[in-house]
C-alpha positions in Angstrom: -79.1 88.4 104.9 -77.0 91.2 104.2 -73.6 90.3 103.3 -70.8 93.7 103.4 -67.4 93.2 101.4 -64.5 94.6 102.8 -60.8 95.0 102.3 -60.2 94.4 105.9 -62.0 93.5 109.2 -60.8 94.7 112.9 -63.2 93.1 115.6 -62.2 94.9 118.2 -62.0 98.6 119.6 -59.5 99.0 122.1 -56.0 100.5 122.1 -54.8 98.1 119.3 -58.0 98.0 117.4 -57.5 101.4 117.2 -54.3 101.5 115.9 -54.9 99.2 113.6 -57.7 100.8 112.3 -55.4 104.4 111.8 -52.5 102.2 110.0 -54.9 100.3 107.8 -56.7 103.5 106.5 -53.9 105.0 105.0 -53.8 102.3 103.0 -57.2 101.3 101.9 -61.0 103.1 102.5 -62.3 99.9 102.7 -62.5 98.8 106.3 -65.0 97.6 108.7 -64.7 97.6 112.8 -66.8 95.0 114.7 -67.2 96.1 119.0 -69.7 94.3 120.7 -69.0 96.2 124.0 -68.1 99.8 124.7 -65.5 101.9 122.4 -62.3 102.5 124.0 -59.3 101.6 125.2 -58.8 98.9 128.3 -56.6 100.9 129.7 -58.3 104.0 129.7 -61.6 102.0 131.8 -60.5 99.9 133.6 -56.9 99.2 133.3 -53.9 101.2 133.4 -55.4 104.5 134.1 -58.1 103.9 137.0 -55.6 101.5 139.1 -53.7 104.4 138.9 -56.1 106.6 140.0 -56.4 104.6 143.1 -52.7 103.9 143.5 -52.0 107.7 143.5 -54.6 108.0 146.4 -53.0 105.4 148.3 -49.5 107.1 147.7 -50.9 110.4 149.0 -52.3 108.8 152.0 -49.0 106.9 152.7 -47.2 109.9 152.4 -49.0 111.5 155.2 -48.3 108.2 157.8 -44.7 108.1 156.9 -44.3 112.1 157.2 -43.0 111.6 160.8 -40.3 110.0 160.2 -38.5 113.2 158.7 -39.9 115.3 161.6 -43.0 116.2 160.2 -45.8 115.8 162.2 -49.3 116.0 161.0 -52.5 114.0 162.0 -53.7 110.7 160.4 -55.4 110.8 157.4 -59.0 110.7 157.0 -59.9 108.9 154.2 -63.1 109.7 152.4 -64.0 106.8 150.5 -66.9 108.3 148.8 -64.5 111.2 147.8 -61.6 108.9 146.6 -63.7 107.2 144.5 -65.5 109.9 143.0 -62.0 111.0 141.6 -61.2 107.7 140.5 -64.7 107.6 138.8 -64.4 111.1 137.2 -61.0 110.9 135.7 -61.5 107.3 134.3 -64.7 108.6 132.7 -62.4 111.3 131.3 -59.6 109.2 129.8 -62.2 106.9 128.5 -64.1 109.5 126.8 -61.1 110.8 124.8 -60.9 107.1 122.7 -64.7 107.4 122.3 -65.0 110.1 120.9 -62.2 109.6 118.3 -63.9 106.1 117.6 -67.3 108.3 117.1 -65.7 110.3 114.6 -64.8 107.7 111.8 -67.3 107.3 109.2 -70.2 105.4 110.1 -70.1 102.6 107.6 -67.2 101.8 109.3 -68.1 100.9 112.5 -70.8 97.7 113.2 -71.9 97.0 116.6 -72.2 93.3 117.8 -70.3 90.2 118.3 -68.2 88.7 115.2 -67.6 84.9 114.4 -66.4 83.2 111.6 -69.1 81.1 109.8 -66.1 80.4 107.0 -62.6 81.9 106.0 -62.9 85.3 105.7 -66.4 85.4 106.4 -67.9 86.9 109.4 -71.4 86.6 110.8 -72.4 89.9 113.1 -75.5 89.0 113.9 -79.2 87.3 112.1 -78.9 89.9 109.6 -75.1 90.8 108.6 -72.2 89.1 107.4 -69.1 90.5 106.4 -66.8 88.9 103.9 -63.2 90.3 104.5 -60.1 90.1 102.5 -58.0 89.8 106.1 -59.1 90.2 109.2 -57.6 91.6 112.2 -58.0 90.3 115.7 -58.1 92.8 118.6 -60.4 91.5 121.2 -58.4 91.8 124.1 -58.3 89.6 127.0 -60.6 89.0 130.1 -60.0 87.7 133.7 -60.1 84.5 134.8 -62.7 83.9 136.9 -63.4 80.3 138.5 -67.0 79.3 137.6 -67.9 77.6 140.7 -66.7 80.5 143.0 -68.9 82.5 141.1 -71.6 80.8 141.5 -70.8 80.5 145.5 -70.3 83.8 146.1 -72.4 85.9 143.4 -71.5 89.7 143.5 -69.6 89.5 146.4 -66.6 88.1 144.0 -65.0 90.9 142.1 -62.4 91.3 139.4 -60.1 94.5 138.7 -63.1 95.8 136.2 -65.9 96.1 139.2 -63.4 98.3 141.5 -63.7 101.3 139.6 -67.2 101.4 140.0 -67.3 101.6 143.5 -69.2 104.5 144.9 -67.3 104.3 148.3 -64.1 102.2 149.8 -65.3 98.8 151.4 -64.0 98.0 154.7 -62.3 95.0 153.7 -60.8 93.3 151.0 -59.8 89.6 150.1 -57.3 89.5 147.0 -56.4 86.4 145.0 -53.2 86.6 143.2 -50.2 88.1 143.2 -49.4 88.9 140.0 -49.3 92.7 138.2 -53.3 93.6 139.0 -53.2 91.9 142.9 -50.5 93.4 143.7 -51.0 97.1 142.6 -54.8 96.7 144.5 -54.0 95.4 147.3 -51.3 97.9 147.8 -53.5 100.9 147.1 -56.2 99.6 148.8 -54.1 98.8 152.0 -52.7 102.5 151.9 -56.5 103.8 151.8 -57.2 102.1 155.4 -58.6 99.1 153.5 -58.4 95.5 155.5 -56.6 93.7 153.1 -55.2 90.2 153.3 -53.1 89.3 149.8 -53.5 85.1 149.1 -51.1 83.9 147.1 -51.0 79.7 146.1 -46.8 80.5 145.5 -44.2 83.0 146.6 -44.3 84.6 143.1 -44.3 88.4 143.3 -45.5 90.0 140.0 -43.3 88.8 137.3 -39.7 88.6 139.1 -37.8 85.6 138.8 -34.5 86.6 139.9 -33.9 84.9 143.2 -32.0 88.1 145.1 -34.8 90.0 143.8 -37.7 88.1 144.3 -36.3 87.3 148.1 -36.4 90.8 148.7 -39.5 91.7 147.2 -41.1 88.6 149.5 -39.5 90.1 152.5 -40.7 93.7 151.8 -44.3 92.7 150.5 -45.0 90.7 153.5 -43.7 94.0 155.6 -45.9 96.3 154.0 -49.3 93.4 153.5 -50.8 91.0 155.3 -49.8 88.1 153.1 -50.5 84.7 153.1 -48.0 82.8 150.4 -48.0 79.2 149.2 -51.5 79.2 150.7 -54.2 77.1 149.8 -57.7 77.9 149.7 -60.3 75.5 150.8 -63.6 76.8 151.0 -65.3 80.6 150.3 -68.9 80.9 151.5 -70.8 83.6 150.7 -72.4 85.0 154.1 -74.4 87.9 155.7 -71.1 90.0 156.3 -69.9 89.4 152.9 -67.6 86.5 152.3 -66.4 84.0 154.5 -63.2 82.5 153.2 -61.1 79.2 155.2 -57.5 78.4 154.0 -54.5 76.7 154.7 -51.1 78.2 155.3 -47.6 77.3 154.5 -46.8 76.1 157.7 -50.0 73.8 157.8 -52.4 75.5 160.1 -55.6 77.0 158.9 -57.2 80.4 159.0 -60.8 81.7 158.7 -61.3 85.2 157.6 -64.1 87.5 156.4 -64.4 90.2 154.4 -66.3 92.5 152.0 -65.2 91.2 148.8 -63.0 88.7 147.2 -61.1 89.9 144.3 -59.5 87.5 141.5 -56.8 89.0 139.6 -55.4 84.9 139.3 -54.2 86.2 135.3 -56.2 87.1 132.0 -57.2 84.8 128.7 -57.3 86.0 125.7 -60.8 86.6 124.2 -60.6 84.2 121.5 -63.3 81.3 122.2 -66.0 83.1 120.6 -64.8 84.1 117.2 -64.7 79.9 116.0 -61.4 79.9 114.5 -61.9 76.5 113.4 -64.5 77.7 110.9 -61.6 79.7 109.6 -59.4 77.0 109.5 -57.1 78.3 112.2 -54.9 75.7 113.8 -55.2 76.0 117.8 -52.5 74.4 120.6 -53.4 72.6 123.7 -54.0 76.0 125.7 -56.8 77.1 122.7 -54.1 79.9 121.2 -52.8 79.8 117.3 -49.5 80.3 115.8 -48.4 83.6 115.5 -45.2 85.3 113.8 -44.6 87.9 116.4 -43.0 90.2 114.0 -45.7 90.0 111.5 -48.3 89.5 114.1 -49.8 87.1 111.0 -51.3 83.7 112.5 -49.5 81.1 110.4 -50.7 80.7 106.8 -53.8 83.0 106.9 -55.0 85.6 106.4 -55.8 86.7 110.1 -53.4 89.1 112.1 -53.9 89.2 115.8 -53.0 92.4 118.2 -52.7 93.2 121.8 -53.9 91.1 124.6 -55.4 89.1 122.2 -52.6 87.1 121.9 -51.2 87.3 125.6 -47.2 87.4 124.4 -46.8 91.1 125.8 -50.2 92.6 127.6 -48.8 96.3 128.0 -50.6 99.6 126.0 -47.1 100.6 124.2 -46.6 96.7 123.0 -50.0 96.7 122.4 -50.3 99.6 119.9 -46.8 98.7 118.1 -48.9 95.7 117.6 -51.9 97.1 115.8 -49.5 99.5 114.1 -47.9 96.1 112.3 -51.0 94.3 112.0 -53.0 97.4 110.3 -50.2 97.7 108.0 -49.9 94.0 106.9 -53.0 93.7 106.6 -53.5 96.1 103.9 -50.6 94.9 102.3 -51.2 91.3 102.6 -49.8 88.8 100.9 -46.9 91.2 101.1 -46.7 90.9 104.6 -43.0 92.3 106.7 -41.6 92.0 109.8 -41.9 95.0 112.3 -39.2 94.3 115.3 -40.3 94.4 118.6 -38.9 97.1 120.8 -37.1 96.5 124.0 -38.8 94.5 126.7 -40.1 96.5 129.4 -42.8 95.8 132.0 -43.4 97.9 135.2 -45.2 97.4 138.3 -47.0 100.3 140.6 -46.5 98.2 143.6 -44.8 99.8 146.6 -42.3 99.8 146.2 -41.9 99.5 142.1 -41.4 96.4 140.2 -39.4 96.4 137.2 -38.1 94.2 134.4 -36.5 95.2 131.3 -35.1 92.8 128.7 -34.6 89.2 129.3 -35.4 87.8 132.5 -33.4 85.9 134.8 -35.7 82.7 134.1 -35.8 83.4 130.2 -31.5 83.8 130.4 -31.6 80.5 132.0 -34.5 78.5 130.0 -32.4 79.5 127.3 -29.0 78.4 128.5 -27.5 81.4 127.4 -24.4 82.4 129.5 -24.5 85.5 131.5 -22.7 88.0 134.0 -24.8 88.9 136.4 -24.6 91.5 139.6 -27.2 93.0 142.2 -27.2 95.4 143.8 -29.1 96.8 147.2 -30.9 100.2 147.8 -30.6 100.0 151.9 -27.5 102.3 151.7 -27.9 104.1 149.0 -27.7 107.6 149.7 -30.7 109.7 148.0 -32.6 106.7 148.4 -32.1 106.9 152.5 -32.9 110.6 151.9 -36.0 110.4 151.0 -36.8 107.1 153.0 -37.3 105.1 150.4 -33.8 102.9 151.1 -35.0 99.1 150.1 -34.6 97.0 147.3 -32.8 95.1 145.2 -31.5 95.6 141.6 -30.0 92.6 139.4 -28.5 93.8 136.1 -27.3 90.8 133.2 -24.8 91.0 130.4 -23.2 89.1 127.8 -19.6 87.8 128.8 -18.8 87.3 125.1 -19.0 90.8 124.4 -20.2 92.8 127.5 -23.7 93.8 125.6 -26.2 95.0 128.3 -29.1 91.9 128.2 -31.6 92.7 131.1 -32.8 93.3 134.4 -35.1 93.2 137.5 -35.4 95.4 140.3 -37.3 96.2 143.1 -37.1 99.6 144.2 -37.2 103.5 144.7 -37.6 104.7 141.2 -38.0 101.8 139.7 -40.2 103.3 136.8 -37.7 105.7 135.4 -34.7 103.4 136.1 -36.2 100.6 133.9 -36.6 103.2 130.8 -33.0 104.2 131.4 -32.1 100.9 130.9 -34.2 99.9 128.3 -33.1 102.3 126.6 -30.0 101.2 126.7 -30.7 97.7 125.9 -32.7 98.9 122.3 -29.3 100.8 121.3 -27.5 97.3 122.3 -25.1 99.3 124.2 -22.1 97.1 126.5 -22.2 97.9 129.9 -19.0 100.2 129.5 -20.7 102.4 127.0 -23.4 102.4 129.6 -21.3 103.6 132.7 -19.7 106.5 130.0 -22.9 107.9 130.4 -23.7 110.8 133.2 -25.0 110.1 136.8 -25.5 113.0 138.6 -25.8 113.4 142.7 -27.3 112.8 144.6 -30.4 110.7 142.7 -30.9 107.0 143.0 -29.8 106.5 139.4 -26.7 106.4 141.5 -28.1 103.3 142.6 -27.9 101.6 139.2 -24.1 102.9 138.6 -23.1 100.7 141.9 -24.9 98.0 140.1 -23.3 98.0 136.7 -19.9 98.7 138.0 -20.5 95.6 139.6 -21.4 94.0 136.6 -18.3 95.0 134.5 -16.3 93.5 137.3 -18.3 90.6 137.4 -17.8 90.6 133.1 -13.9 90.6 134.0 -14.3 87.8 136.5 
């Protein structure tokens, strides 16, 4: 048995792997990453990137429906599966490449292939041969989907997750998807656009991560517009058949449906990839839901050790969060026992649906789990002007502030320009600026950041209320 020694040990290769690896070495030479799959960021394969890919096909196709309504008149798209996918294929190949080859270029006796366990603190068995004995170890092992064993089982490769989409080599002609959430509801939408049949089941009326009730009631309204939805639905029984996948479930209202299509796709959340590394052997202390305690500053899991980055540990599954993450955990690593806190930027999270999903800060469910008093206004984009211009006039924006000192705390919106709006405020939120200071700033016309001027004039009066 070979046995390496190492400063520190990263298992895991993806965007906070990576980062870790980059903060770690300018501290020490003596570090080992452990991949048992490809190199490479998540995002870049199969994540952020490719879903956007898709989305932007979807967006292009849309744009060509909804062209009449400005007087434009053009025929209806033809959409060439093979060709849309091709694209999607190419670039994601691309992207992915770039973090491959970087990984390629760090010295050899850094990187081991295979899957890592611990047999004993700070020990790591690799495989019959290897064991690597680690000073600290980092965790970056990401997160997979949740896949429900006994559909898998029914149905076989006619049940897909996000991963298996970018692999297509042509559009199917019809797509089942389970979950609204982030993934389900960026697919489904793109995948609708593309001439896809698409029927979104949801077991609630959540829509992606909104909690506000203004909000959310208008993202329901204009989901189940722009979908086939079935909310709050139930489903019974999927059979795998001859024409793909059969599936029977019951609605709100109590009546059943029977449907069949190509595919059924899960995006019902992710798990962290943590069963297979045996914490215990480490003498890491798991809760109920298999996860350990984690100082989300330090990213340290309490009183060893280990640091922990990325989706591994679920609090904040987004690339920027996840690389701030391996920037803290390669750095305390190297320096441990001396370990510091690195604060966590701003909260933001952004859907591609159609329209854009945003949050920024504290939520309207965290504000109120945490009792903590707030203003709050909202504000619709039906009337607003640049959005009517460009036809994009629905949505809803709800903006939060402190009434002890009218500091800017959060938001959610659905809307036109929801993307750009959200780093506006975010912004804004990291420099802990009041909602005055915020409305001292420039809006210029006509743009839908107008939009969000209404909304936080409406705040300050609500501040004075």
């Amino acid at each position: 048995m070979k046995t390496l020694e190492t400063d520190i040990a990263i298992i895991g290769v993806g965007s906070a792997g990576m980062v870790a690896y980059k903060s770690a070495r300018k501290h020490t030479d003596r570090i080992v990453t452990i991949e048992s799959g490809p190199y490479g960021t998540t995002c870049a394969r199969v994540g952020c990137m490719p879903s956007k890919l898709l989305i932007a096909a979807g967006n292009a196709a849309r744009a060509v429906r909804q062209a009449s309504h400005f007087g434009v008149h053009a025929p209806a798209p033809r959409i060439d599966g093979v060709a849309v996918m091709q694209r999607v294929r190419e670039e994601r190949d691309r992207f992915a490449q770039f973090s491959v080859d970087e990984v390629e270029a760090w010295p050899p006796e850094h990187r081991l292939r295979g899957q890592a366990r611990f047999i004993a603190p700070g020990l790591l068995q690799i495989d019959e041969h290897t064991q690597v004995r680690a000073r600290t170890v980092v965790i970056a092992t990401g997160a997979s989907p949740v896949v429900p064993s006994e559909l898998k089982e029914a149905l076989g490769e006619r049940l897909i997750i996000n991963d298996d989409v970018f692999d297509w080599q042509d559009l199917p002609q019809s797509v089942a998807v389970m979950g609204s959430g982030v993934i389900g509801l960026e697919l489904a939408h793109a995948l609708h656009a593309l001439g896809v049949r698409v029927r979104l089941l949801s077991r609630n009326h959540k829509i992606g991560p909104l909690s506000d009730p203004d909000v959310l009631a208008s993202a329901q309204h204009i989901t189940a517009a722009e979908l086939p939805c079935a909310f709050n639905s139930q489903l019974d029984q999927a059979t795998r058949t001859e024409q793909g996948v059969q599936l029977h479930y019951t609605n709100e209202d109590g009546s059943s449906t029977t449907e069949t299509f190509d595919y059924l796709l899960m995006a019902t959340g992710r798990k962290p990839n943590l069963s297979g590394l045996n914490l215990a052997a480490a003498k890491v202390a798991l809760d109920e839901r298999g996860q350990p305690s984690i100082d989300t500053l330090t990213r340290q899991i309490k009183d060893q050790p280990i640091f922990i980055t990325g989706d591994a540990h679920s609090e904040r599954p987004v690339l920027h969060e996840a690389s701030d993450d391996g920037f803290a955990a390669g750095n305390n690593a190297a320096a441990w026992p001396d370990v510091r806190p690195y604060p966590l930027r701003a909260s933001l999270g952004i859907v591609f649906s159609t329209p854009q999903i945003a949050m920024v800060g504290k939520s309207h469910r965290q504000l109120q789990q945490n009792k903590q008093a707030f203003a709050r206004s909202t504000q619709s984009f039906a009337n607003q002007g640049r959005a009517r211009v460009d036809g994009n006039n629905s949505g809803m924006l709800a903006l939060y502030a402190d009434p002890s000192n009218g500091r800017f705390l959060g938001a959610e919106m659905i809307g036109p320009e929801a993307e750009h709006i959200a780093h506006l405020l975010a912004w804004a939120l990291q420099q802990e600026q009041t909602v005055a200071q915020m409305l001292a700033c420039p809006f210029y016309h006509p743009t839908v950041e107008e939009g969000l001027r209404s909304g936080l004039q409406r705040l300050r009066q609500a501040l004075k209320d």
